[in-house]
C-alpha positions as CSV (number, residue, x, y, z in Angstrom):
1,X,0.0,0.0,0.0
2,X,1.0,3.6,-0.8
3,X,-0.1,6.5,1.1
4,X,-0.6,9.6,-0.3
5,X,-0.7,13.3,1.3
6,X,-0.8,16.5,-0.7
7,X,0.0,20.2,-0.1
8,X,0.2,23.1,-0.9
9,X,-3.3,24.9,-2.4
10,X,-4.7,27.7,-1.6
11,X,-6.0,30.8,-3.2
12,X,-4.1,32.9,-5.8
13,X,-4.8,35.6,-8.2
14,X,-4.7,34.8,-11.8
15,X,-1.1,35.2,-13.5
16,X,0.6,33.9,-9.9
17,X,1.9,30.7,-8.9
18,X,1.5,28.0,-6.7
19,X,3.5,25.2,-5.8
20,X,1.9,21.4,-4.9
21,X,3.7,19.2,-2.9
22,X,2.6,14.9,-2.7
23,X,4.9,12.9,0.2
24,X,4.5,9.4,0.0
25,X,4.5,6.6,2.7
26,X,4.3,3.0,2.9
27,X,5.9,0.5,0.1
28,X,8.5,2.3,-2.4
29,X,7.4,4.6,-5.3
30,X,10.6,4.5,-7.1
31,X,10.2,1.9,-9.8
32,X,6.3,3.9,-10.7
33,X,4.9,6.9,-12.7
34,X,3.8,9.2,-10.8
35,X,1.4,11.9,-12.2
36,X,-1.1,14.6,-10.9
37,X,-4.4,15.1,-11.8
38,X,-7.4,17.7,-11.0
39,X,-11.6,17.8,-11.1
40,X,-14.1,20.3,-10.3
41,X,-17.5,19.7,-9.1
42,X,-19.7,17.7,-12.2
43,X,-16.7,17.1,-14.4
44,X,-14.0,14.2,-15.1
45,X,-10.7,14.0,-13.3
46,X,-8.4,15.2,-15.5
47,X,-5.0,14.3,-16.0
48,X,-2.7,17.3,-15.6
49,X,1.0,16.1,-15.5
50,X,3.3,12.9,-15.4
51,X,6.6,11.7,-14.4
52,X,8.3,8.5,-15.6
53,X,9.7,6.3,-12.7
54,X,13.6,7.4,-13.4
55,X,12.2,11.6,-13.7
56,X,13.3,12.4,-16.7
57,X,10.6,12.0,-19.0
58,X,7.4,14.6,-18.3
59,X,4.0,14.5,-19.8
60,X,1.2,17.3,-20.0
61,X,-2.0,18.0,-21.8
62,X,-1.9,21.3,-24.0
63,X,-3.7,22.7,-21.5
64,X,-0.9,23.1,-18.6
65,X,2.2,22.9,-21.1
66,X,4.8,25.4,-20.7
67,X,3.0,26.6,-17.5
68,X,3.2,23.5,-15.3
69,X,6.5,21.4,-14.5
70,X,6.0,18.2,-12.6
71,X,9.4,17.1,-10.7
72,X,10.1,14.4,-8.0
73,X,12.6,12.9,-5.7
74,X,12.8,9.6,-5.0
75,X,14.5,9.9,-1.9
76,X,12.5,12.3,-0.4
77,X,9.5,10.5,-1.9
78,X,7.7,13.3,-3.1
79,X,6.3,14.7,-6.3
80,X,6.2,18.2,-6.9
81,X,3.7,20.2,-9.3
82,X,4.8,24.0,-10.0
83,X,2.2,25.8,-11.6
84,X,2.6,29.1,-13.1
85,X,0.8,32.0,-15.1
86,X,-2.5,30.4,-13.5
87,X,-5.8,30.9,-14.2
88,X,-9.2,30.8,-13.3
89,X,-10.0,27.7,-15.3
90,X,-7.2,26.4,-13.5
91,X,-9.7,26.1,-10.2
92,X,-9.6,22.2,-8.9
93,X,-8.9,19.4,-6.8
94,X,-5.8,18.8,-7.0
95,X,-4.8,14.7,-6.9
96,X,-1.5,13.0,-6.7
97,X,-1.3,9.4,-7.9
98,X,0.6,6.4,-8.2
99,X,0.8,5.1,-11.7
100,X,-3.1,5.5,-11.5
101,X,-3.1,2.9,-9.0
102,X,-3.1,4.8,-5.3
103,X,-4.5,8.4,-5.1
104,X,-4.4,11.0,-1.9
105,X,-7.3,12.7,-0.9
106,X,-6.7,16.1,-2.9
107,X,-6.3,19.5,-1.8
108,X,-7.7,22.5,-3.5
109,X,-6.1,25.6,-5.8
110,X,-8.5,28.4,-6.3
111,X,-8.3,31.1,-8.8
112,X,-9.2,34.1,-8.7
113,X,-9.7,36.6,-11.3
């Protein structure tokens, strides 16, 4: 089992930043993806950034690219989202997951305009 606690949200004007934080617990995380995701109420969780297990490789919809860079640390055992140049639209949830397979609870980043 993997356990999963993220930090970080809060409120912020549009065009600042905001940095996520997801520490994880229990069995290792190193040999997995790791990616973060994000929903709002009556809508699909939507994938928002990915890590390969080894960190180099990144992944992100068109919608955060160039705005967004996911990073982690295996010996720390956390994954990191920084999100700049927000924007309202990017008001959410905000989950970090194992390979799809273990999720935390979310926290929430709200946008103002």
């Amino acid at each position: 089992q993997v356990q999963l606690v993220e930090s970080g949200g809060g409120l912020v004007q549009a065009g600042g930043s905001l940095s996520l934080s997801c520490v994880a617990s229990g069995r290792t995380i190193n040999n997995y993806g790791m990616g973060w995701f994000r929903q709002t109420p009556g809508k699909e969780r939507e994938f928002v950034a990915a890590i390969g297990w080894s960190g180099p490789k990144t992944y992100y919809p068109d919608s955060v690219k160039g705005r967004f860079t996911i990073s982690r640390d295996n010996a720390k055992r956390t994954v990191d989202l920084q999100m700049n140049s927000l924007k309202p639209e990017d008001t959410a949830v905000y989950f970090c997951s194992v390979n799809g397979l273990y999720w935390g609870k979310g926290i929430l980043v709200t946008v103002s305009s």
